[in-house]
BAVO-328843 format. One line per 8 residues: number of its first residue (from 1); for each residue x, y, z of C-alpha. Coordinates in Angstrom, 1 decimal, padded with zeros to 4 digits. Layout:
// BAVO-328843
NUM> X Y Z  ...
END
This chain:
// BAVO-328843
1> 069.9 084.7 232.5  069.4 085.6 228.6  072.4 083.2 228.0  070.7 080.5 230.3  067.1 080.5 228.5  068.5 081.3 225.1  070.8 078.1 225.5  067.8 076.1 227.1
9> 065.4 077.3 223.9  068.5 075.9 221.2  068.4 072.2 222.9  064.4 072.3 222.8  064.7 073.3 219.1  067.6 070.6 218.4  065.4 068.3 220.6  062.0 068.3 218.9
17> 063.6 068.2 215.4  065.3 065.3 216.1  062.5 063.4 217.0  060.6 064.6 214.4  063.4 063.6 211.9  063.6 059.9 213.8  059.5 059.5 213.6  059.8 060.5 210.0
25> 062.8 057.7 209.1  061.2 055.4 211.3  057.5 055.7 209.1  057.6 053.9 206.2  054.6 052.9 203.5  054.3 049.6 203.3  054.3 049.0 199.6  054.5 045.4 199.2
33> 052.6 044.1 202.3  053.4 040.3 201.4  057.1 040.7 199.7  058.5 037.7 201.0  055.8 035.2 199.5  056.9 033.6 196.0  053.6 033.8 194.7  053.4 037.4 195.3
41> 056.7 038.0 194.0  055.6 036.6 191.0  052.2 038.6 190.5  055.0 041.5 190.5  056.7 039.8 187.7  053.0 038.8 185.7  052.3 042.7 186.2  055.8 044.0 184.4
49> 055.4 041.3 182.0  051.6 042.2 181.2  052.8 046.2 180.8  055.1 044.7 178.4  052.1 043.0 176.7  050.3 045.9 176.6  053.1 047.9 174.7  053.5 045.7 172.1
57> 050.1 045.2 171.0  050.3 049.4 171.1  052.9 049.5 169.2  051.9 046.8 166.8  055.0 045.1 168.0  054.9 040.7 168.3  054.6 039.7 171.6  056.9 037.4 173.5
65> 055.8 034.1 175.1  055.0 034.5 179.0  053.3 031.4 179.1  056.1 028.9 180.6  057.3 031.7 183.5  053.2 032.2 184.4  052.7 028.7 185.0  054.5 029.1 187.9
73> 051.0 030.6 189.4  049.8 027.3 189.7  052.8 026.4 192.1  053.9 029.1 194.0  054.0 029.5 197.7  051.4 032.0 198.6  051.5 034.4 201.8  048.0 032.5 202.9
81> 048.2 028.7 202.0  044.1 028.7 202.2  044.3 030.8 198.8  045.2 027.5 197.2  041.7 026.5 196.5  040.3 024.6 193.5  038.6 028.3 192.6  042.1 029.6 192.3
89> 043.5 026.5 190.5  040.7 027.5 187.7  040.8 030.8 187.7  044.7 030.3 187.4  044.4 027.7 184.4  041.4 030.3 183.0  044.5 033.0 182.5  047.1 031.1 181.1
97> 044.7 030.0 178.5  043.6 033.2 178.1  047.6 034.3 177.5  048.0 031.4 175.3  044.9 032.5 173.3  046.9 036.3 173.3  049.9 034.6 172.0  048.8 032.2 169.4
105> 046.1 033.9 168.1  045.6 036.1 165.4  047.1 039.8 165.1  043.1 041.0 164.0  042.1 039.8 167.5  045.1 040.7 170.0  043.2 043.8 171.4  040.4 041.4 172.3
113> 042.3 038.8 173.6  044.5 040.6 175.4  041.1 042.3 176.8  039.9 039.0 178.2  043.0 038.3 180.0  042.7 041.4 181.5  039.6 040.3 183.1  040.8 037.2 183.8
121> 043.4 039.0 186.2  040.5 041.2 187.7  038.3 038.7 188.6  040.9 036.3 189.6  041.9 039.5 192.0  038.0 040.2 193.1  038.2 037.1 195.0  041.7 036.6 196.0
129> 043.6 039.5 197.1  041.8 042.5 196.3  045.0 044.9 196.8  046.3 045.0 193.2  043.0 046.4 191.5  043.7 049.2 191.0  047.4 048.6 189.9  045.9 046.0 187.0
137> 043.1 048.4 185.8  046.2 050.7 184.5  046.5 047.5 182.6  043.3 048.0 180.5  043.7 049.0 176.2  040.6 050.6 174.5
END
């Protein structure tokens, strides 16, 4: 009878940790809810490209020329076709004037300009696709 329960007890033990292993593999953080979407594949892009940004102003380093690949914001697929308003169209045009401003300006204001584009991002973000916030405010230079 020992044998007889102490076999049952091993299966129950094997049994529960494997379904504890299989709910485990089977959860999984979403991290990029709308991967699939151009336009959201891109905004992954504009981030890593702005981090670059960032270090090169830090590092007193010239910064290269995003403009042409950002343009793209303009005509990207996004995961919600409605998001294609005339609001987004200017907020769009707003930041790569903003990143033109960074690039052709002058050295003296490349903190401030790069600053404004910041913003530009944040509010762009505060109407369309509130997710990233936080993400971009790691973006911010004092």
């Amino acid at each position: 009878m020992n044998l007889r329960l102490s076999s049952f007890a091993v299966f129950i033990i094997c049994l529960v940790s494997s379904c504890s292993t299989k709910e485990k593999d089977e959860v999984q953080t979403v991290r990029y809810p709308n991967q699939d979407a151009p336009l959201a594949l891109l905004m992954r892009e504009m981030f890593e490209d702005m981090e670059e940004i960032k270090a090169s102003i830090a590092d007193g380093v010239a910064i290269k020329s995003y403009v042409e690949k950002h343009k793209q914001l303009l005509t990207a697929t996004p995961t919600d076709a409605a998001v294609k308003t005339e609001q987004f169209n200017g907020m769009g045009m707003a930041y790569l004037a903003n990143l033109k401003q960074l690039e052709e300006g002058n050295e003296s204001d490349q903190l401030e300009n790069y600053k404004a584009l910041v913003s530009t991002c944040l509010a762009c973000h505060s109407n369309y696709c509130p997710g990233p916030i936080k993400r971009i405010n790691l973006l911010k230079l004092d």
